[in-house]
N, C-alpha and C positions, 0 to 999 in steps of 0.2 A: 504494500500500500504506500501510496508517494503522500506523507504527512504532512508537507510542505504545502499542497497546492490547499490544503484547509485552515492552515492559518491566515490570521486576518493582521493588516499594521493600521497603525494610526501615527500618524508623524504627529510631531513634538507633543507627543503628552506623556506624563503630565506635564513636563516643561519643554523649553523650546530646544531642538536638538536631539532630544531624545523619539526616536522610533520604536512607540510601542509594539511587543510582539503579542498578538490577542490569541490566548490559547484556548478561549471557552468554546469558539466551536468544534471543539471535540465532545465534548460534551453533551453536542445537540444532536449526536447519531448512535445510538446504543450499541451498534455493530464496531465502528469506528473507536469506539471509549474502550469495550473491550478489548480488542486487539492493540490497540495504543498503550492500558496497562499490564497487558500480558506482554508486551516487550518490553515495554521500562521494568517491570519485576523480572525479566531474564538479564538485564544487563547487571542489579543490585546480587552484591556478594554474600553481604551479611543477612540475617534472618530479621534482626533490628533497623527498622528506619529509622532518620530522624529528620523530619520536613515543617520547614516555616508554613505558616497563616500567608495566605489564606490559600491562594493557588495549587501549592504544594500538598496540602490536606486532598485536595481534590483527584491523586492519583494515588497519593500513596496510601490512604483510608481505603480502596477497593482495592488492595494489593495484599491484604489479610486474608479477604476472602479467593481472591483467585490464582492467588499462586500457593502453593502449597509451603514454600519453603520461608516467606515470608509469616515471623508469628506475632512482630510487634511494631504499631508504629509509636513514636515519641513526638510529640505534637510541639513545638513551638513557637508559643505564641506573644503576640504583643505588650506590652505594661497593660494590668489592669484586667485580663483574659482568664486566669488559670489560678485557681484556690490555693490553695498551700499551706503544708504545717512550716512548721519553725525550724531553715534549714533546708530545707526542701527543695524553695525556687535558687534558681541559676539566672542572672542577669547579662547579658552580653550588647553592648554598643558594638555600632557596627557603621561602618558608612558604605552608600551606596552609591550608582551613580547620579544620583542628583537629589542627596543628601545622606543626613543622616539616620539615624534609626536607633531605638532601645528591642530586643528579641529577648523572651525568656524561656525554660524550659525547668521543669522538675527532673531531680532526680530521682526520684520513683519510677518515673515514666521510665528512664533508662534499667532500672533494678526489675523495672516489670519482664524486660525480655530475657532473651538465650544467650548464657554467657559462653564462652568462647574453651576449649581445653587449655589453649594459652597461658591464660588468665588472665584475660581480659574480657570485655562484654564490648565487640565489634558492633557499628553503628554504620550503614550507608547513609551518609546524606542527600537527601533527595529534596531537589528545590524545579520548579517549571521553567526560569531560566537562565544562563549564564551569561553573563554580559563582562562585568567589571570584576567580578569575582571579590568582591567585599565582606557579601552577605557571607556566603558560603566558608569564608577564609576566616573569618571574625566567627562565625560561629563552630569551625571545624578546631580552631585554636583553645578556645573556652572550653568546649566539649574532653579535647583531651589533657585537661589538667585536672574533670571531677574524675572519681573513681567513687565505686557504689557497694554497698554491701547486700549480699543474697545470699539466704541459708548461712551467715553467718562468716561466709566468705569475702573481703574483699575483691574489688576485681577493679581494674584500671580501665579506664575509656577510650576505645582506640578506633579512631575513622577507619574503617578501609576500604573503602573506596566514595567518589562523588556519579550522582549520576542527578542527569539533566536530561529533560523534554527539549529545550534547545537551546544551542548554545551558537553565540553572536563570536563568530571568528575573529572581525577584526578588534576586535575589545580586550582581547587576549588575556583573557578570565582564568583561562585554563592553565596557564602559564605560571598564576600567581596561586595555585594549590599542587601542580604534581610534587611538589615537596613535601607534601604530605599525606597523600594516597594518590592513586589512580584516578581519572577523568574520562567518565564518559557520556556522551550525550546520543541521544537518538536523531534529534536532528539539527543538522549545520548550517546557518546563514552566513 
């Protein structure tokens, strides 16, 4: 399936310069949404997701259910989003291309998944799309300094690998995380 000729742009929004890339109509074809996540779940390593608000919720939330190897995703979300005991949330600043941003996440959400023989509890990050590589490099940073405890075990947090719905070549996003896993995108502008 060519995923390309379904996306939609909008020049400079939200600001001027920036070419939005519209990933929602995928979502307007039931046939097309599942095959779109049953590829993005073949490219993902780890069994653990971990995917920003809002966009990114939207592929990796149905990657529980259809891919088998996929058992958890870890949701993070914006200030003000996600409940929390004392300790719990995880705060991460992050700048993007056309500002900046605060991103949170629980560590529980991470303790909830499959941890790793390693000893670590392996996390794909999954974001809809790669531009500037901010979001994903700010938040792939943060991620592996928590370490979580399950069953009584510690285990350390370790990326291994990114994957992206699409990633904007010339922005060279990708450039500023292979130093810290793998990058991979399904689709290339």
């Amino acid at each position: 399936m060519n995923y390309k000729e379904i996306l939609k742009f909008y020049p400079d929004f939200p600001v001027a310069g920036v070419n939005f890339v519209d990933i929602i109509p995928f979502i307007q074809d039931k046939d097309v949404f599942k095959s779109l996540v049953m590829d993005l779940s073949a490219l993902c390593d780890s069994p653990n997701i971990a995917a920003p608000e809002a966009r990114g919720f939207l592929f990796a939330a149905p990657m529980l259910v259809l891919a088998d190897h996929v058992k958890n995703v870890v949701p993070i979300r914006k200030k003000g989003k996600l409940p929390y005991a004392e300790g719990d949330l995880v705060g991460v600043d992050i700048v993007k291309e056309y500002g900046r941003d605060s991103l949170f996440f629980r560590l529980s959400d991470i303790a909830a998944g499959e941890p790793g023989e390693d000893g670590t509890i392996g996390l794909t990050l999954f974001d809809d799309v790669l531009a500037t590589g901010g979001t994903a490099r700010g938040l792939a940073k943060k991620l592996e300094e928590c370490s979580v405890s399950i069953k009584g075990k510690t285990y350390r947090v370790r990326v291994t690998d990114f994957v992206f719905l699409v990633e904007i070549d010339e922005l060279g996003g990708a450039a500023k995380l292979t130093d810290i896993a793998p990058v991979k995108s399904l689709i290339h502008l």
